[in-house]
C-alpha positions as CSV (number, residue, x, y, z in Angstrom):
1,X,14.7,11.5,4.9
2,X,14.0,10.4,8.3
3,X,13.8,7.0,9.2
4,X,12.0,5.0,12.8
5,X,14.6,2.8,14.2
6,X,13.9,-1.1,14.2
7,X,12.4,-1.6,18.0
8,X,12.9,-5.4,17.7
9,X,15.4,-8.0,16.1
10,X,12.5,-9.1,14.4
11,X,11.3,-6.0,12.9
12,X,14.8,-4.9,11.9
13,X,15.2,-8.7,9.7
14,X,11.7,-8.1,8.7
15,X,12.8,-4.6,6.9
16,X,16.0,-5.9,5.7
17,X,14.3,-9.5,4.1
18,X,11.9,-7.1,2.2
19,X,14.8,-4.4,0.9
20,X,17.3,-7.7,-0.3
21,X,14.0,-9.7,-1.6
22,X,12.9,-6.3,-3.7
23,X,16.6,-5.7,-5.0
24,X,16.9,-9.5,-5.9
25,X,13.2,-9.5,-7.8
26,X,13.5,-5.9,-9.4
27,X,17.1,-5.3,-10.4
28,X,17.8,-7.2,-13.5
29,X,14.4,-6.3,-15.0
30,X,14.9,-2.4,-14.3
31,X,18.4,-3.0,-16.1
32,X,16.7,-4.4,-19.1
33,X,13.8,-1.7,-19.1
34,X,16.5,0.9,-19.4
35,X,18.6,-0.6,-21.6
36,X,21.2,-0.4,-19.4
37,X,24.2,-2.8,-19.4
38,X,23.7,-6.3,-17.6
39,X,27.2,-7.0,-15.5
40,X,27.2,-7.6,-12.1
41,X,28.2,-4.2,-11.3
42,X,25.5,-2.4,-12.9
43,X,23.2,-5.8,-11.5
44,X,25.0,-4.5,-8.0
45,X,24.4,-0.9,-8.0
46,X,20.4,-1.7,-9.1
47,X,19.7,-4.1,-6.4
48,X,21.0,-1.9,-4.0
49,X,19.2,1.5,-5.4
50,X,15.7,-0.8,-5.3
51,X,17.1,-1.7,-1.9
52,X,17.2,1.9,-0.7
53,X,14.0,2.8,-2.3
54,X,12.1,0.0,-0.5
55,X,13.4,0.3,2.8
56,X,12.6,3.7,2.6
57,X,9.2,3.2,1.4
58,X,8.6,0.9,4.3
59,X,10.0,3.6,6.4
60,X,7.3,6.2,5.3
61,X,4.7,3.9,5.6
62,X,5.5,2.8,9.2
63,X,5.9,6.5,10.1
64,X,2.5,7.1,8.5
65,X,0.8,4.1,10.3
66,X,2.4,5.2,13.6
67,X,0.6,8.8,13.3
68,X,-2.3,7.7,12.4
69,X,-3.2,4.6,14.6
70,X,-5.8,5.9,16.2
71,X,-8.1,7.2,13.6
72,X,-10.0,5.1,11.2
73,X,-9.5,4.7,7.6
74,X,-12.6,7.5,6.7
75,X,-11.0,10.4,9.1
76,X,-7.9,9.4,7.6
77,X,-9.2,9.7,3.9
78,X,-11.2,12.6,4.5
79,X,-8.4,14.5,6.7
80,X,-6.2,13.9,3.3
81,X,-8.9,15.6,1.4
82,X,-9.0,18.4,3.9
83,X,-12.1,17.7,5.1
84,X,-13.4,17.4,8.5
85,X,-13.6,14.3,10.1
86,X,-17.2,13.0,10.6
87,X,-17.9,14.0,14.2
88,X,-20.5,10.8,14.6
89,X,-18.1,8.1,13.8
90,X,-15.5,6.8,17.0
91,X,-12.0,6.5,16.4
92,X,-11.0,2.7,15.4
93,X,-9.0,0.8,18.1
C-alpha cells in the first residue's frame, strides 16, 4: 500500500489520535468476538492491527478525496458506475 505523507504537524496528530483512539475502542471487543485470549499481549497485538487498519483506511480515503476534489459527488458516483458524467452539471468548488 501506498500512503500520502502528513503535510502538517496537525494532520500527522490528527491521523495518529484516530489510529490509537480506534485500537483503544475496538481491541478488547475484537478479542472477545474471536474468542481469542484477553492478556495484554494479545490486547497489544489487536490494538495495534486496528491501528494499522485505520490509519490505512484514512490513508485511502485522503488519497481518494485528493483525486477527486474537483468533481462533485454525481460525476463521482456515476464515474464509479462507469457512466458518463452529466455534461450539464459544473464541477463543485
Amino acid at each position: 500500500m501506498s500512503y500520502i505523507k502528513p503535510k502538517t504537524i496537525n494532520e500527522a496528530f490528527t491521523r495518529g489520535a484516530v489510529s490509537c483512539g480506534s485500537a483503544i475502542i475496538f481491541a478488547v471487543p475484537i478479542l472477545q468476538i474471536t474468542g481469542s485470549s484477553e492478556n495484554w499481549e494479545m490486547q497489544l497485538m489487536s490494538g495495534a492491527l486496528v491501528g494499522f487498519v485505520s490509519y490505512s483506511i484514512l490513508g485511502a480515503t485522503a488519497r481518494f478525496l485528493e483525486k477527486t476534489k474537483e468533481y462533485d459527488i454525481f460525476e463521482i458516483i456515476n464515474k464509479a458506475r462507469g457512466k458518463n458524467a452529466s455534461k450539464d452539471r459544473t464541477p463543485g468548488k
